[in-house]
Biopython code that builds the backbone (N, CA, C, O; Angstrom):
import numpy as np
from Bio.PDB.StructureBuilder import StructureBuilder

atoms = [
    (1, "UNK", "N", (-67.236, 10.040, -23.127)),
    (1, "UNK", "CA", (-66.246, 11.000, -23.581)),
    (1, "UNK", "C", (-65.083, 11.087, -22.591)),
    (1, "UNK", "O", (-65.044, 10.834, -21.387)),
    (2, "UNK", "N", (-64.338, 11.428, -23.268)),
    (2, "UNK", "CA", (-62.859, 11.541, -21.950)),
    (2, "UNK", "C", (-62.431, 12.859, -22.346)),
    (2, "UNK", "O", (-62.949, 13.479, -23.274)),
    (3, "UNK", "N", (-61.564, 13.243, -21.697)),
    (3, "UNK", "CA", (-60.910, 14.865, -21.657)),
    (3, "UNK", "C", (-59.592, 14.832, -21.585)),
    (3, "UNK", "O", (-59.040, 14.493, -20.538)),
    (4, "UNK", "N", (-58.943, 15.158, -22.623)),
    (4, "UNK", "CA", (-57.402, 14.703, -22.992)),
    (4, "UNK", "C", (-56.609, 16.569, -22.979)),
    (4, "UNK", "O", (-56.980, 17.507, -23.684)),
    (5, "UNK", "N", (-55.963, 16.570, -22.384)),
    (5, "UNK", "CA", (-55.614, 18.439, -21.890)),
    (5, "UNK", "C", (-54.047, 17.938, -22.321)),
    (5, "UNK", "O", (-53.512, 16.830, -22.281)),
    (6, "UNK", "N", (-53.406, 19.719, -22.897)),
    (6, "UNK", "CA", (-52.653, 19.692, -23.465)),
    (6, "UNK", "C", (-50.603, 18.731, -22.436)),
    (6, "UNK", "O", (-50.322, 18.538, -21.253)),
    (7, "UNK", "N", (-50.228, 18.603, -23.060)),
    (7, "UNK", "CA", (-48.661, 17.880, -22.346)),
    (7, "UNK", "C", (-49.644, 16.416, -21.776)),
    (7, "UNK", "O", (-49.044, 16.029, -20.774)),
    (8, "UNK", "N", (-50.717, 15.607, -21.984)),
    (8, "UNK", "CA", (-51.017, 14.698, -21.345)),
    (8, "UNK", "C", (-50.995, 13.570, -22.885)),
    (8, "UNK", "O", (-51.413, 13.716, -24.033)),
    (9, "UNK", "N", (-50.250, 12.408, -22.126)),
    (9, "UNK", "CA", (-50.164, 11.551, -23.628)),
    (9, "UNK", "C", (-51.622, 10.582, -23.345)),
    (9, "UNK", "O", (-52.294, 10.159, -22.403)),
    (10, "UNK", "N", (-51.591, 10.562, -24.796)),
    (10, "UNK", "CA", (-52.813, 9.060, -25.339)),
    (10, "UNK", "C", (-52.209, 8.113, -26.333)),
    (10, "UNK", "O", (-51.345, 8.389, -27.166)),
    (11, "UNK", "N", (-52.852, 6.833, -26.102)),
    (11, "UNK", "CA", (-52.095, 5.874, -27.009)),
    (11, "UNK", "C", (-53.253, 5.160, -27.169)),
    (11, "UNK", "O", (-54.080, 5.243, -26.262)),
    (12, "UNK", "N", (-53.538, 4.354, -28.296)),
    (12, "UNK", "CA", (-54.178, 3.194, -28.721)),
    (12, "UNK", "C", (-53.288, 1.995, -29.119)),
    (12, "UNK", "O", (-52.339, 2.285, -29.848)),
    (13, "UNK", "N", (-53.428, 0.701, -28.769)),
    (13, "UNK", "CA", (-53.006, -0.037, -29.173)),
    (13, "UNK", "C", (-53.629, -0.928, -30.014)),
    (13, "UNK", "O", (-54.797, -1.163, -29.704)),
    (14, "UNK", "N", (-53.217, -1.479, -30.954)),
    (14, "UNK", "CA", (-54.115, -2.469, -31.659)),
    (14, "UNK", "C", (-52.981, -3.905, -32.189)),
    (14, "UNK", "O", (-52.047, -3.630, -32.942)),
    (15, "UNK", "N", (-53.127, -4.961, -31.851)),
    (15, "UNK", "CA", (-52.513, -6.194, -32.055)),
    (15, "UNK", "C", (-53.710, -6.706, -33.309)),
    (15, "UNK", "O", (-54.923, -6.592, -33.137)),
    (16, "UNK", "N", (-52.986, -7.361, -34.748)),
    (16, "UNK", "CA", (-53.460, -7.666, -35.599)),
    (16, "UNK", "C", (-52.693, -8.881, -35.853)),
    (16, "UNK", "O", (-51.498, -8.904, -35.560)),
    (17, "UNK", "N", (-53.281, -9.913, -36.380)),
    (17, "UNK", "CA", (-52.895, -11.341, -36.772)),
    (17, "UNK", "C", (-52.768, -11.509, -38.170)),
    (17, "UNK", "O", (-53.822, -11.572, -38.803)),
    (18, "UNK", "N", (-51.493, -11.609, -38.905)),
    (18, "UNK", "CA", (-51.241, -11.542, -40.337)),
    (18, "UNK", "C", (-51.408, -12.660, -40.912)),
    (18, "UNK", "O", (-51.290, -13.578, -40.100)),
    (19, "UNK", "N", (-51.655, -13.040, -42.061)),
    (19, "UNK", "CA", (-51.628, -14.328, -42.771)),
    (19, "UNK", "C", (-50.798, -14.765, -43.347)),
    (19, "UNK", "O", (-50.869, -15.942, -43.703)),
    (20, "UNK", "N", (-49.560, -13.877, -43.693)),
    (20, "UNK", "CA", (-48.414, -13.751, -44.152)),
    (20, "UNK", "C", (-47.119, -13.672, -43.106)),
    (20, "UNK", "O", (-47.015, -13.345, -41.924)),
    (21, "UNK", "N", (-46.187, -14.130, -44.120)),
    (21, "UNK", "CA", (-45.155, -13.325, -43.422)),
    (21, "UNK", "C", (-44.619, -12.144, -43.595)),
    (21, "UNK", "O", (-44.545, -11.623, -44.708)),
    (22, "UNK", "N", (-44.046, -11.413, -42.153)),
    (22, "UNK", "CA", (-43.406, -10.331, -43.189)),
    (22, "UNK", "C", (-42.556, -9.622, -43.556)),
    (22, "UNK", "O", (-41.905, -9.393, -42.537)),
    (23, "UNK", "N", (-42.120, -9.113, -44.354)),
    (23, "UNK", "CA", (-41.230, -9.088, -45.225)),
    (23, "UNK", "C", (-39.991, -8.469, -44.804)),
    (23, "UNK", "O", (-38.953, -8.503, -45.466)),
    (24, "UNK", "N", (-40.152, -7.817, -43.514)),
    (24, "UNK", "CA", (-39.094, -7.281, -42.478)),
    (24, "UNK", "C", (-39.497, -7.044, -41.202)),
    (24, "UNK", "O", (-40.302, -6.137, -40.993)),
    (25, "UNK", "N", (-38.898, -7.981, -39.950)),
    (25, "UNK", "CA", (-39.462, -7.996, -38.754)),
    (25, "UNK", "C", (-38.740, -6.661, -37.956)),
    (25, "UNK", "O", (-37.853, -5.910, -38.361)),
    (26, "UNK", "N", (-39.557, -6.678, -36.528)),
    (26, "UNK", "CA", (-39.093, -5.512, -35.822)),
    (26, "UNK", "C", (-37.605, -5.940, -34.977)),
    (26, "UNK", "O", (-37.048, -5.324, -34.068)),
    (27, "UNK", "N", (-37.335, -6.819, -35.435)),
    (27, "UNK", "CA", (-35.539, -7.524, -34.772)),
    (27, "UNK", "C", (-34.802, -7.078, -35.786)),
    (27, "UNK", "O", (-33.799, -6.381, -35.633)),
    (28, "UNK", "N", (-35.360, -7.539, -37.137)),
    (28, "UNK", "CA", (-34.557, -6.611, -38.599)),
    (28, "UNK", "C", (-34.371, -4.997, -38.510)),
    (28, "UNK", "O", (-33.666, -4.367, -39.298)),
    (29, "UNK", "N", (-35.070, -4.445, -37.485)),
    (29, "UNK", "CA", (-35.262, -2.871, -37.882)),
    (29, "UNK", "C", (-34.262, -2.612, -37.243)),
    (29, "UNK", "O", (-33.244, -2.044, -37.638)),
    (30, "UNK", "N", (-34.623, -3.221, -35.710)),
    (30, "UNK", "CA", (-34.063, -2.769, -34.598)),
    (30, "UNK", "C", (-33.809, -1.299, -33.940)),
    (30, "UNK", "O", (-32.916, -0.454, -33.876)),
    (31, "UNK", "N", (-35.046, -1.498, -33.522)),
    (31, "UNK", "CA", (-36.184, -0.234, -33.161)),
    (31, "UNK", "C", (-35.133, 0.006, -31.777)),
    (31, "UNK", "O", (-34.227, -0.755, -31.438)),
    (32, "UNK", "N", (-35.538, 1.280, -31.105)),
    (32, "UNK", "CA", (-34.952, 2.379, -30.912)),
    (32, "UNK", "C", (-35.399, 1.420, -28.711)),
    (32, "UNK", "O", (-34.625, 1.180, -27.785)),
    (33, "UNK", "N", (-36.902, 1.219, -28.848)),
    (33, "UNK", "CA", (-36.727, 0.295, -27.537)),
    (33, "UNK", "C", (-36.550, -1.291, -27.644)),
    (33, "UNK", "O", (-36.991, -2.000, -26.740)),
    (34, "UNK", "N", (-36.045, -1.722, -28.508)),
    (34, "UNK", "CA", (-35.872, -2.966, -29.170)),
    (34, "UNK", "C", (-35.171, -3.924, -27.683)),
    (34, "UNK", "O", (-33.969, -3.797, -27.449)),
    (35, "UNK", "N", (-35.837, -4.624, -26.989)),
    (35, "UNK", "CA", (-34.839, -5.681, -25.857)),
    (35, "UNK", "C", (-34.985, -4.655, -24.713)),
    (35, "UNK", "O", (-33.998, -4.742, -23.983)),
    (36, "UNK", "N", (-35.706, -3.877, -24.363)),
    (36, "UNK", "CA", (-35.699, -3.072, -23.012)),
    (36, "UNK", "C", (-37.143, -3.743, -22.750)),
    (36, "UNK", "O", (-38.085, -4.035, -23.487)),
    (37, "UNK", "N", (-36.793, -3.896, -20.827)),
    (37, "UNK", "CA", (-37.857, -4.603, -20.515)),
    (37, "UNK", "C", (-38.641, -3.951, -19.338)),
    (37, "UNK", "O", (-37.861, -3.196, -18.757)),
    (38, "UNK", "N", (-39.393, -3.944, -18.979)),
    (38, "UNK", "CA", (-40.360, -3.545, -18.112)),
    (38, "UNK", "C", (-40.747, -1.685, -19.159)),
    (38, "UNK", "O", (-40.511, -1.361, -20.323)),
    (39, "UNK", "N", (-41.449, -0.867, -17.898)),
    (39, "UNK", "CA", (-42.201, 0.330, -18.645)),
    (39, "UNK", "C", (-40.643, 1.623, -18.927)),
    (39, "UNK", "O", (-39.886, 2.112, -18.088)),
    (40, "UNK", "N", (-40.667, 1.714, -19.701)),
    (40, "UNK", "CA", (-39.423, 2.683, -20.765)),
    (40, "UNK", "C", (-40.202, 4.172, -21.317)),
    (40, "UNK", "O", (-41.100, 4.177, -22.159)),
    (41, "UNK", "N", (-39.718, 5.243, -20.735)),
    (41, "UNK", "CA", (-40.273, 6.589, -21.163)),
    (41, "UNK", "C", (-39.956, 6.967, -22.440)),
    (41, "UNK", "O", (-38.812, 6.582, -22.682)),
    (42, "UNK", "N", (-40.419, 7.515, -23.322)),
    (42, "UNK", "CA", (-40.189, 7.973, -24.630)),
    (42, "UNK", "C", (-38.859, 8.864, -24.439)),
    (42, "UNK", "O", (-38.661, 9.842, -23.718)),
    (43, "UNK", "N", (-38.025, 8.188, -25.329)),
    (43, "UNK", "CA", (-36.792, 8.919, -25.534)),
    (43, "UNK", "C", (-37.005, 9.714, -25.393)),
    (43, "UNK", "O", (-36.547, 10.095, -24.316)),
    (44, "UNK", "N", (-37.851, 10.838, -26.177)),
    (44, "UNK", "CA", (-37.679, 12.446, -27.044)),
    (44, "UNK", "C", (-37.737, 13.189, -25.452)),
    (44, "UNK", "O", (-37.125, 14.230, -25.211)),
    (45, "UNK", "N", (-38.601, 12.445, -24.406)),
    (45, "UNK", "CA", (-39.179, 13.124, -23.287)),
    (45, "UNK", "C", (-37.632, 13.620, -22.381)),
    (45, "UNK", "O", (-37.475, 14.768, -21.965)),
    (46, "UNK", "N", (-36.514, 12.415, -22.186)),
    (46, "UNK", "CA", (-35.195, 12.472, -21.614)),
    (46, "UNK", "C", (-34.327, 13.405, -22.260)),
    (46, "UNK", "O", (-33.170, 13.547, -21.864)),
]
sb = StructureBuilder()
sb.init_structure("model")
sb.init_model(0)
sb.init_chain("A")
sb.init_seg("    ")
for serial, (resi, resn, name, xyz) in enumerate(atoms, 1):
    if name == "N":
        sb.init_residue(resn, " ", resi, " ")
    sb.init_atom(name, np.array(xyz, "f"), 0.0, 1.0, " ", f" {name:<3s}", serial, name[0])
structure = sb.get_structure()
């Protein structure tokens, strides 16, 4: 068990392998940390 207390973040990650292509990539979206490199704080936090 772990103990997760309130203002402390958690994340799961999960990497999945598609069989497809798809139908709009994350370069098409062009997400919000899109090309920033090394560790980047959540906007909302700044």
């Amino acid at each position: 068990p772990a103990k997760v207390y309130a203002n402390e973040g958690i994340a799961q990650v999960v990497f999945l392998q598609g069989d497809e292509m798809c139908e709009q990539s994350y370069k098409d979206r062009g997400g919000k940390y899109q090309g920033q490199v090394g560790i980047t704080l959540p906007k909302i936090l700044k």
